[in-house]
Each structure stands twice: as structure tokens, then as C-alpha cells.
LOROTOR-437396 format. One record per residue: residue in one letter; x, z, y of N, C-alpha, C in turn; residue number from 1. Coordinates in steps of 0.1 Angstrom, whole numbers, padded with zeros to 4 digits. Atoms other than C-alpha are relative to their C-alpha. Layout:
MARTI res  n.c1  n.c3  n.c2 ca.c1 ca.c3 ca.c2  c.c1  c.c3  c.c2   n
MARTI   A     X     Z     Y     X     Z     Y     X     Z     Y NUM
...
This chain:
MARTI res  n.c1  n.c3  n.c2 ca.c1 ca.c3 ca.c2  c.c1  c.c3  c.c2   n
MARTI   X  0004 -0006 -0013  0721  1612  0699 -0011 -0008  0007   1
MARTI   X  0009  0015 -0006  0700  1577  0711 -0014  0010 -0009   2
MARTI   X  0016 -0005  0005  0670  1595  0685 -0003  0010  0011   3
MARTI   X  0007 -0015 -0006  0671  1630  0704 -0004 -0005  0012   4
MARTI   X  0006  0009 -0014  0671  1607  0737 -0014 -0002  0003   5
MARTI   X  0015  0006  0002  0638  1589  0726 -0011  0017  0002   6
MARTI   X  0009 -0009  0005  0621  1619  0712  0000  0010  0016   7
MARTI   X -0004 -0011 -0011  0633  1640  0747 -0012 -0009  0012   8
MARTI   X  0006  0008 -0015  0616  1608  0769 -0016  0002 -0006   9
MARTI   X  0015  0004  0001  0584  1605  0747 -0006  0014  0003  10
MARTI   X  0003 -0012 -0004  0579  1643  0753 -0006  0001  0015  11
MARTI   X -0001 -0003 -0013  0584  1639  0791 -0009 -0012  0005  12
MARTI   X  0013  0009  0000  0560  1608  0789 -0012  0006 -0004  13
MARTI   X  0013 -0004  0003  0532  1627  0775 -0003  0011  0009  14
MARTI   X  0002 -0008 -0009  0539  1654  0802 -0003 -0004  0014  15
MARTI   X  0004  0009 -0009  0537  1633  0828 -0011 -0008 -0001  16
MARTI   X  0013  0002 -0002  0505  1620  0819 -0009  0005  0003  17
MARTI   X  0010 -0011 -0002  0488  1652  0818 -0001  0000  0014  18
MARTI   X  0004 -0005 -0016  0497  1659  0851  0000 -0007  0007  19
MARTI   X  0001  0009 -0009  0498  1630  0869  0016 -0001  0004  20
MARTI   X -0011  0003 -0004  0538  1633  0877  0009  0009 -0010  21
MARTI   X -0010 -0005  0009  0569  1650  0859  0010 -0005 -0010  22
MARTI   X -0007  0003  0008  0581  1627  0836  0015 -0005  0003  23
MARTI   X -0016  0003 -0008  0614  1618  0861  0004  0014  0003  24
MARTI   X -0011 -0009 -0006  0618  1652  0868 -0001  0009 -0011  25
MARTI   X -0003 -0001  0016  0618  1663  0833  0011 -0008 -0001  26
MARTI   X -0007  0007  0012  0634  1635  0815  0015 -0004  0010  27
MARTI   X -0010  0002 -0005  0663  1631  0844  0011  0009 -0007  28
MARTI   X -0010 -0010 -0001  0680  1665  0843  0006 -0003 -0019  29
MARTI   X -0004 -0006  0014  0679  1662  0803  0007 -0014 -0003  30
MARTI   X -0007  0009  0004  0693  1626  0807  0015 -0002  0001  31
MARTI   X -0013 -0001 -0001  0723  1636  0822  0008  0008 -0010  32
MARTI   X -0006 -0007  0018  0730  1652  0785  0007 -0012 -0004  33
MARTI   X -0004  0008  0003  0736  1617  0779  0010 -0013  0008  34
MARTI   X -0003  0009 -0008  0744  1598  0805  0007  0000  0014  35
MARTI   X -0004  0002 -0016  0763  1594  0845 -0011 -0001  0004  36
MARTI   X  0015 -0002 -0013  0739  1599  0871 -0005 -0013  0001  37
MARTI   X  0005  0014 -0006  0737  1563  0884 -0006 -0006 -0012  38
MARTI   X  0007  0005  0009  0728  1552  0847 -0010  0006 -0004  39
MARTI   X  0008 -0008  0004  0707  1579  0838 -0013 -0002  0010  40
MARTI   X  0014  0004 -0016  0686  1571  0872 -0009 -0012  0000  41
MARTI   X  0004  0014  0001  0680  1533  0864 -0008  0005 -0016  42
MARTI   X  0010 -0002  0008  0670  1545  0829 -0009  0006 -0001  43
MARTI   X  0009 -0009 -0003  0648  1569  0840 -0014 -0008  0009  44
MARTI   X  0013  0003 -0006  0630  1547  0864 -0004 -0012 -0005  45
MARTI   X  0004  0011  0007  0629  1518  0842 -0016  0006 -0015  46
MARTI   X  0007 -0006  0017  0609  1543  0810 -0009  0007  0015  47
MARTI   X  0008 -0004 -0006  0591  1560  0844 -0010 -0015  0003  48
MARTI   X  0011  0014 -0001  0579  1522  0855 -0010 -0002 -0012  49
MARTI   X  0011  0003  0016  0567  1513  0816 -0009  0014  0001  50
MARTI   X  0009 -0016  0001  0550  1549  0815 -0010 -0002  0008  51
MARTI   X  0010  0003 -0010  0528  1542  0845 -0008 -0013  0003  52
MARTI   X  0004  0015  0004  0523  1506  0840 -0013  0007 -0012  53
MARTI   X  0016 -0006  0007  0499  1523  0810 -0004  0006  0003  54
MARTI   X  0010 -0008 -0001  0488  1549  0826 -0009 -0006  0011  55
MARTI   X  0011  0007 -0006  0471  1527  0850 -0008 -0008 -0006  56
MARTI   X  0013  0003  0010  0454  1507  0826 -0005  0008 -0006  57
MARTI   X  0007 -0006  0005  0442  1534  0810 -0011  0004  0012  58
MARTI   X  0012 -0008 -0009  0423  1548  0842 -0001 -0011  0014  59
MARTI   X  0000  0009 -0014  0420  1514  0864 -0006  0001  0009  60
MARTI   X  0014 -0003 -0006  0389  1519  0873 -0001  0013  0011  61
MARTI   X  0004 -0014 -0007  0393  1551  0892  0015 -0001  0014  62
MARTI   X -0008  0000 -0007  0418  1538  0914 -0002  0000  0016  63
MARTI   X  0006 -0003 -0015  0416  1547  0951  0011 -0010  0012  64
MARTI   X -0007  0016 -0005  0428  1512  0970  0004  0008  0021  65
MARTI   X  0003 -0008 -0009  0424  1531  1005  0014  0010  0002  66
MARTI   X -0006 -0010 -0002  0450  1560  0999  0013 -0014 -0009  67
MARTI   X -0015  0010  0004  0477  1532  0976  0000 -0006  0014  68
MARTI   X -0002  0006 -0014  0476  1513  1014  0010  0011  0006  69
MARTI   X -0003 -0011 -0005  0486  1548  1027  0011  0004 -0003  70
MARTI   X -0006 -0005  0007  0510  1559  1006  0011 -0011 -0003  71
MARTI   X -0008  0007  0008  0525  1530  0991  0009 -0011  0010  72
MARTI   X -0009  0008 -0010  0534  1510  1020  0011  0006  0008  73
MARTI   X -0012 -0009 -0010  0561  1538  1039  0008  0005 -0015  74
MARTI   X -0006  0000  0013  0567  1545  0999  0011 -0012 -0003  75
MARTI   X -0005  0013  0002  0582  1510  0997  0008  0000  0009  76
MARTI   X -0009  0003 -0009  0600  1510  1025  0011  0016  0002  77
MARTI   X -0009 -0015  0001  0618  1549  1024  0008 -0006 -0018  78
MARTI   X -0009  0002  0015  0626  1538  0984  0014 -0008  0003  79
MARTI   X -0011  0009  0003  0648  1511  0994  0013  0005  0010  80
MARTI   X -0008 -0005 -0005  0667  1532  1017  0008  0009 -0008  81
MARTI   X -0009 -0011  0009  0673  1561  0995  0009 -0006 -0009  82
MARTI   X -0009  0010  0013  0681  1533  0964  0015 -0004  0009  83
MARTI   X -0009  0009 -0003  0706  1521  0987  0011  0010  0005  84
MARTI   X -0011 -0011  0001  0722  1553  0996  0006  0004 -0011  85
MARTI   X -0003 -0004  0010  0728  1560  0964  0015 -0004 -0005  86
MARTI   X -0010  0002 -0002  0757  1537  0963  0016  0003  0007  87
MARTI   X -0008 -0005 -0009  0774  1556  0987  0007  0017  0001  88
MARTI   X -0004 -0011  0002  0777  1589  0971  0004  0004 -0015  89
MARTI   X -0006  0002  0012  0797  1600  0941 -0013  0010 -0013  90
MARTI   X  0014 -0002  0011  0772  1610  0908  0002  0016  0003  91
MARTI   X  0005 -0014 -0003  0782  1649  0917 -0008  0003  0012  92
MARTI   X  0011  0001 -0008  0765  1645  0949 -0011  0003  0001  93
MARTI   X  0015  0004  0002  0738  1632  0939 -0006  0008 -0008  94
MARTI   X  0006 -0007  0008  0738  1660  0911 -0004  0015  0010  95
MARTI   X  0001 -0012 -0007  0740  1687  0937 -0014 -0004  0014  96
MARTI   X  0008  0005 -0006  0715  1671  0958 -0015  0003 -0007  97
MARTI   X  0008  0001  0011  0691  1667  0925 -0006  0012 -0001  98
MARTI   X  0001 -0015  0007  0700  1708  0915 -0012  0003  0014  99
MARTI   X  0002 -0002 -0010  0688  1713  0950 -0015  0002  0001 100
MARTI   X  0014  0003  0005  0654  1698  0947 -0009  0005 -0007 101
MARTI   X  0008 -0006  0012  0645  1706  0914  0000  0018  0002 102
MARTI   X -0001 -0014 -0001  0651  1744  0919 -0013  0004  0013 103
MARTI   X  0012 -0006 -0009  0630  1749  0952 -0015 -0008 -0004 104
MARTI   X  0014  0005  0004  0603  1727  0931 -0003  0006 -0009 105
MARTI   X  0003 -0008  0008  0607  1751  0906 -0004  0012 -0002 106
MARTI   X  0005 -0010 -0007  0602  1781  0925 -0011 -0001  0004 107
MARTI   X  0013  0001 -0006  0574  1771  0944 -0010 -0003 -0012 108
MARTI   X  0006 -0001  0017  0556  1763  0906 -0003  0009 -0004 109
MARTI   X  0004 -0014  0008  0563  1794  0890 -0009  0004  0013 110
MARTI   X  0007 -0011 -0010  0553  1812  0919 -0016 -0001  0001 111
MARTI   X  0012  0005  0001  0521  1792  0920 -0007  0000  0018 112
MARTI   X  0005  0003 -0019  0523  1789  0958 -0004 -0016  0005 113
MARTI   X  0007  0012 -0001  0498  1763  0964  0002 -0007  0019 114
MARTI   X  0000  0004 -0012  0508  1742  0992 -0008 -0015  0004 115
MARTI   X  0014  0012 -0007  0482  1717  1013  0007 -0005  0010 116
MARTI   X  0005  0008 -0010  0477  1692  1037 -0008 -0003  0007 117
MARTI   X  0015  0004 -0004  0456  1685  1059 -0003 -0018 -0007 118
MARTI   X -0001  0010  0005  0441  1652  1039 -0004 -0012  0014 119
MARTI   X  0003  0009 -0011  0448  1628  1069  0008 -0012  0000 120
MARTI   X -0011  0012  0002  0462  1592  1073  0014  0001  0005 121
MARTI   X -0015  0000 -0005  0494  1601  1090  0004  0010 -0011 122
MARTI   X -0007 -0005  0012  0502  1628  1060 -0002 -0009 -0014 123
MARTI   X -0005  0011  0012  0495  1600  1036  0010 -0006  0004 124
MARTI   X -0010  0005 -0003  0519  1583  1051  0013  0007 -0002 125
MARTI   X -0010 -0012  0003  0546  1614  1054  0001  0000 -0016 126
MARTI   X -0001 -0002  0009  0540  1618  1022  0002 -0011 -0010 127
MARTI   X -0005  0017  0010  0545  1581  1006  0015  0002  0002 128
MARTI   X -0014  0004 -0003  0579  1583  1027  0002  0007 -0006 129
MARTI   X -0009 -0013  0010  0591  1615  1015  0005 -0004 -0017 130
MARTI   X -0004  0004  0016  0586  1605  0975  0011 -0009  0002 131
MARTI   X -0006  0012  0004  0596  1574  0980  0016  0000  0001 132
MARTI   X -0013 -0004 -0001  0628  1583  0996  0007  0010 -0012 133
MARTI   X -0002 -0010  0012  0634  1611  0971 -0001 -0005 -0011 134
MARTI   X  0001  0007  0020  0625  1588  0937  0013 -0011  0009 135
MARTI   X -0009  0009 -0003  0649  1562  0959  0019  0006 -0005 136
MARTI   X -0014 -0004  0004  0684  1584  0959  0001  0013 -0007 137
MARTI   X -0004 -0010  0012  0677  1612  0931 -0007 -0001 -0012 138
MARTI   X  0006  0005  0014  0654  1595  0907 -0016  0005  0000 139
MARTI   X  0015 -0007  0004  0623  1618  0912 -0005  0007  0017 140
MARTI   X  0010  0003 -0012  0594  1616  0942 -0014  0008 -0002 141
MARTI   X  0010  0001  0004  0566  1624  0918 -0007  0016  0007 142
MARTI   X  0008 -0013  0000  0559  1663  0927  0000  0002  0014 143
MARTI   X -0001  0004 -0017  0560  1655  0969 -0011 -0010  0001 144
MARTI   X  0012  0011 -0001  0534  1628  0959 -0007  0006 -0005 145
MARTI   X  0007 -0008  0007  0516  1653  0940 -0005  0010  0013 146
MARTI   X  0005 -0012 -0009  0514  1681  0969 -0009 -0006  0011 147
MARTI   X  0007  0002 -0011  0503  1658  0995 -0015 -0006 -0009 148
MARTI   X  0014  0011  0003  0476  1634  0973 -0008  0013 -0006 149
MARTI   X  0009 -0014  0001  0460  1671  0960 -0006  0004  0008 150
MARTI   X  0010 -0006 -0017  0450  1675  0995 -0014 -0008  0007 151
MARTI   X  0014  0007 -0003  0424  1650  0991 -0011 -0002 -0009 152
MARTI   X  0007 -0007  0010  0408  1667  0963 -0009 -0011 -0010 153
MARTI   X  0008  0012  0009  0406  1637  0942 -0010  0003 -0012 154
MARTI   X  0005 -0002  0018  0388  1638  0905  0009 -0004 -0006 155
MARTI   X -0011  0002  0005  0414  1638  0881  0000 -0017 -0008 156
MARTI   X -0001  0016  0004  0410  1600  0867  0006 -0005  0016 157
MARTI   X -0009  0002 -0008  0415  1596  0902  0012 -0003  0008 158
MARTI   X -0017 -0005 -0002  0447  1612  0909  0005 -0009 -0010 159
MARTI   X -0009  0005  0011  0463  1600  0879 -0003 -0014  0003 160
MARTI   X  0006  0017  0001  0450  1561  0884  0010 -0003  0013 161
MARTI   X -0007  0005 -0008  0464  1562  0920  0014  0007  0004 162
MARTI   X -0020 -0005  0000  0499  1585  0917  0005 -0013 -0004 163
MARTI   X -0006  0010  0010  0507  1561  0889  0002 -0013  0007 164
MARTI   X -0006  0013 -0005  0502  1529  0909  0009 -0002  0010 165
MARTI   X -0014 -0002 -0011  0523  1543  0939  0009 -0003 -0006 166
MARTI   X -0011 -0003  0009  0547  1555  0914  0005 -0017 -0006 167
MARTI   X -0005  0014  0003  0548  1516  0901  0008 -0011  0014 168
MARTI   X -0010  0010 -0016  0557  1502  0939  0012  0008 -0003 169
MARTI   X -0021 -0006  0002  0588  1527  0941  0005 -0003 -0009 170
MARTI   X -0013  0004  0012  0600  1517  0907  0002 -0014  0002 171
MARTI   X -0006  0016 -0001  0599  1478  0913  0004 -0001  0012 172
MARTI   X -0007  0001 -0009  0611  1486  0944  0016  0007  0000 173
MARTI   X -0016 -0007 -0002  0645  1508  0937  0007 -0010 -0012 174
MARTI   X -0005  0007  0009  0648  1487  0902  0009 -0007  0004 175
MARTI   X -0009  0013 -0004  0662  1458  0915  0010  0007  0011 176
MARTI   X -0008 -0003 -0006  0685  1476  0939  0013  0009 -0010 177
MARTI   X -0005 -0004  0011  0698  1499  0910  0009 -0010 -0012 178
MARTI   X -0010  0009  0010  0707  1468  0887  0010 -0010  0011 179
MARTI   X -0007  0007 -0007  0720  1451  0918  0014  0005 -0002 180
MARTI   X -0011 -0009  0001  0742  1474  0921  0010  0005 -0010 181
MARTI   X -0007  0000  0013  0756  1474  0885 -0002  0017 -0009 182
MARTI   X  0006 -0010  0008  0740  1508  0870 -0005 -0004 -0013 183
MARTI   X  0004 -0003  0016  0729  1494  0840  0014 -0009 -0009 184
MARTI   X -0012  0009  0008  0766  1476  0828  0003  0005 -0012 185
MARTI   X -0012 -0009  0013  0778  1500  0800 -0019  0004 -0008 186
MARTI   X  0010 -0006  0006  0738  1506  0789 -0001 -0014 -0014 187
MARTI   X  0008  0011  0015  0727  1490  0749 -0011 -0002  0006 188
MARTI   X  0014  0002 -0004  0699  1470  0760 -0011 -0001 -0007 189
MARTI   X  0010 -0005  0011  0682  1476  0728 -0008  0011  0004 190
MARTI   X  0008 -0014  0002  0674  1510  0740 -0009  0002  0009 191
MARTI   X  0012  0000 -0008  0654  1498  0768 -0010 -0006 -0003 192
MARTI   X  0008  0007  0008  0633  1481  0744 -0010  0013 -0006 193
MARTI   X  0004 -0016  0004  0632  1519  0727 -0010  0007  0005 194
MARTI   X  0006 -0008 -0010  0619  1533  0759 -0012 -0005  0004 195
MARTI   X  0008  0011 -0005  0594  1506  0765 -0011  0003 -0011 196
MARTI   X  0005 -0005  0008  0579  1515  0731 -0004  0013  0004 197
MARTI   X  0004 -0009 -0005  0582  1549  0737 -0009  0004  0014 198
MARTI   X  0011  0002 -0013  0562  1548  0771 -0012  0000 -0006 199
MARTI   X  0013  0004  0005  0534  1531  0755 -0007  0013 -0010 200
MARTI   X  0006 -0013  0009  0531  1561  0728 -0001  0015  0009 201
MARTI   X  0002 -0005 -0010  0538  1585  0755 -0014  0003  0008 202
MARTI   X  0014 -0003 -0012  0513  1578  0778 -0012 -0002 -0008 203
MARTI   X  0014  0004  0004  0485  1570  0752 -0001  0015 -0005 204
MARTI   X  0005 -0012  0005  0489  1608  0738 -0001  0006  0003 205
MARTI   X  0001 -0008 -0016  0490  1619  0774 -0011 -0001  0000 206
MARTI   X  0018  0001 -0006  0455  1604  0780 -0006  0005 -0009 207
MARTI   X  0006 -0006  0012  0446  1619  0744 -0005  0011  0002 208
MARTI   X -0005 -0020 -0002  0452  1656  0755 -0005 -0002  0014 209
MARTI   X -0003  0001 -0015  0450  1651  0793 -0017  0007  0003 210
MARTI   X  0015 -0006 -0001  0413  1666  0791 -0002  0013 -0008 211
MARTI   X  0002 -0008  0013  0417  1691  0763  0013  0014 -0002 212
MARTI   X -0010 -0008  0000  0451  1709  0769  0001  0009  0014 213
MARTI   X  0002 -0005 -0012  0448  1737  0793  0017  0003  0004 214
MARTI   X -0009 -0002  0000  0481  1733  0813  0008  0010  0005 215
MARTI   X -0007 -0015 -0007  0490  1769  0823  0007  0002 -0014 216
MARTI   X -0006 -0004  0009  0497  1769  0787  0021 -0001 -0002 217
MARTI   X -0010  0003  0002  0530  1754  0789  0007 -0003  0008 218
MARTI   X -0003  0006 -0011  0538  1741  0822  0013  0013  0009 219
MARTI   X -0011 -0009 -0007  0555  1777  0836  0011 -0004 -0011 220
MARTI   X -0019  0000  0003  0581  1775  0810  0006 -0012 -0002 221
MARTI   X -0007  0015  0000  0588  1736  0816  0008  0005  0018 222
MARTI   X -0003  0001 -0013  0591  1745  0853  0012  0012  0002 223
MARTI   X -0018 -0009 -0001  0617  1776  0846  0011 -0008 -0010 224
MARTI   X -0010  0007  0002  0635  1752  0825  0006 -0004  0011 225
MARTI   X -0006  0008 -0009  0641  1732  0852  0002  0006  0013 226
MARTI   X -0007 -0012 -0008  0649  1759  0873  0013  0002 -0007 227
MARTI   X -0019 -0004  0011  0682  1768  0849  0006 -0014 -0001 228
MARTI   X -0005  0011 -0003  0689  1732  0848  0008 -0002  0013 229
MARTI   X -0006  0001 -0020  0691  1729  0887  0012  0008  0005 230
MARTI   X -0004 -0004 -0002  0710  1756  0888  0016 -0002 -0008 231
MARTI   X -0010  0003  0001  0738  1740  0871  0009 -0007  0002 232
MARTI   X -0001  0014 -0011  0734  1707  0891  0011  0007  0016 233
MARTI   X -0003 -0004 -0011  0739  1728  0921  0015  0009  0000 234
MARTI   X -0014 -0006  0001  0770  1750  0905  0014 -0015  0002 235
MARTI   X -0007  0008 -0001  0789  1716  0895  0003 -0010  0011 236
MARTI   X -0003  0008 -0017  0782  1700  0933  0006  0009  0006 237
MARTI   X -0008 -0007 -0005  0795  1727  0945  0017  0001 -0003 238
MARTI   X -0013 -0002  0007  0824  1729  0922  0015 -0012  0008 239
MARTI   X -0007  0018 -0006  0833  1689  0932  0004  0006  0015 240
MARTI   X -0001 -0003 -0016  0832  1700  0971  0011  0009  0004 241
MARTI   X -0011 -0005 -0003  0855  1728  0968  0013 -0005 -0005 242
């Protein structure tokens, strides 16, 4: 089951390169095939950290120092709230919370309802917190960091250079709250070695393609998966509640 794991994250690493975000909100829902929420979360943002750790070296250069200030400093500070909530609700919760999410981010997708910002320093800011909060207590921030930083009509080296290094504050920022907390006790720590590899192969066949793959090809029926996912999140939180 540990191979289908790998092969499920290196998929959701090469998806997440193309687009600049998705590989936590992919590779979560399909980790809870394997795993309790709370573990599944820490492994998720540990194989999302290594994932973006390369895809910033690949596009250093294009990084926008200006908008990471913006972004990454109300990001850092909303992550360690949500990380810390997390403790405080039981893994159906946090699944019906998750279904929740992912479903109206999967509607708004298909549908292709393009939503904007005005690109201004106080919605950088809104929009650092928002992720950050959101990757803090359900694992995934990335497509809230995506709607606002589009609104400042980067070049795509761009985008992808400075999502990714946001994306690296919130993960060394929830990390260490996450193992504080004892989420990784029952995990083989071989397999975070797995995922660390995988990353690296991931994100290098991301930037392979990331110019060459037109992504209308594939992207609606990743986004109605994860519509039918959500909606299972959201049946079993409900189930817990009644």
C-alpha cells in the first residue's frame, strides 16, 4: 500500500508544479486512504515543504521579494493559529471542515468562475492570512494563495518562484507544531525519506511539462474528483455530529 502512497504523492507533486498549488489539496484527501487525519496532515506538509523547497530552486531567480513580505508575514502568523487548533478537534471535524473546502473549491474550478482582487497591499495581506490559516488547521492554503497572488498578473516563473516560497514559511511554520504535538508517533520514518525522494522527482517533471502541457487538458477532471471526495468528508462529519 506504502508503493500506491508514493506513486499517488509523486503524481500530486508534478501537479502542483504545473500550477503553482494543488499538491496538498490533491495528495491530502487521497492520504486519508491511508492514514488519520492528524498524520496524514504532517505527512502532507512535510512532502509539500520538500516539493517547494525544489521548486524554488528551480525558478529562484523570478522571485518577487516585495509580495513574499506581504504575504508571508500574516501567513506565518494565521498558520500557527490554525496548527494549533488543530489539537483541539477530533480528525472528523477536521474531515468535515476539509469536505467543506475542497467542494466549494471545486465548484468554483469546474465552473471556471474567475475570481479577482484588487492587487493591493492589504489583500496581500488578507490573503497570506487566509492560506496560512487554512494550510494551518486542514492541511491546504494553496488555492486562496492562488486566487489572491493572480490578481497581480505575475509571469508564470514568477508565480510559481514566489507561491512556493510562501508555501515554505507555512510549512516550517505548522511543522514543528504538528510534531510537537505527537502526529508523527505511529509514522515509519523511512517513508519520509520516500517522500523526500519523491518531491525531488516530482517537482523536476513538473518544471519539465510546466510549459508544454496545456492544463484544461486534465485539470477539470482532477477538480471533479475532488469534488466526490469532499463530498464524502462532509457526509462522515456530519455522520460524527449526529
Amino acid at each position: 500500500m506504502e508503493y500506491l502512497y508514493l506513486i499517488l504523492a509523486f503524481l500530486s507533486g508534478v501537479f502542483g508544479t504545473i500550477l503553482g498549488f494543488g499538491t496538498s489539496t490533491i495528495l491530502l484527501p487521497l492520504s486519508l486512504l491511508f492514514f488519520d487525519f492528524k498524520i496524514a496532515l504532517v505527512l502532507v506538509a512535510l512532502f509539500h515543504l520538500f516539493s517547494n523547497i525544489f521548486r524554488v530552486s528551480f525558478f529562484i531567480k523570478s522571485l518577487n521579494i516585495k509580495l513574499i513580505i506581504y504575504f508571508g508575514i500574516p501567513s506565518i502568523i494565521l498558520t500557527i493559529i490554525g496548527a494549533k487548533l488543530v489539537y483541539y478537534f477530533t480528525s472528523e471535524i477536521l474531515m468535515l471542515i476539509l469536505g467543506i473546502f475542497l467542494f466549494i473549491f471545486s465548484l468554483i474550478s469546474i465552473s471556471h468562475q474567475k475570481i479577482t482582487f484588487k492587487p493591493s497591499k492589504n489583500n496581500a495581506i488578507i490573503g497570506g492570512g487566509l492560506s496560512g490559516f487554512f494550510a494551518g488547521i486542514i492541511g491546504t492554503g494553496g488555492a486562496i494563495r492562488s486566487f489572491f497572488l493572480n490578481s497581480f498578473k505575475l509571469k508564470k516563473n514568477v508565480y510559481l518562484a514566489t507561491t512556493a516560497f510562501i508555501a515554505i514559511l507555512i510549512d516550517m511554520t505548522r511543522i514543528p507544531i504538528y510534531i510537537k504535538d505527537g502526529y508523527l508517533q505511529t509514522v515509519n520514518y523511512y517513508l519520509i525519506l520516500l517522500l523526500f525522494i519523491i518531491a525531488i522527482l516530482g517537482s523536476y517533471v513538473g518544471k519539465k511539462i510546466v510549459d508544454k502541457t496545456p492544463e484544461k487538458n486534465y485539470t477539470k477532471f482532477v477538480y471533479f474528483s475532488i469534488g466526490l471526495v469532499s463530498l464524502k468528508f462532509i457526509g462522515d462529519g456530519l455522520l460524527y455530529l449526529l
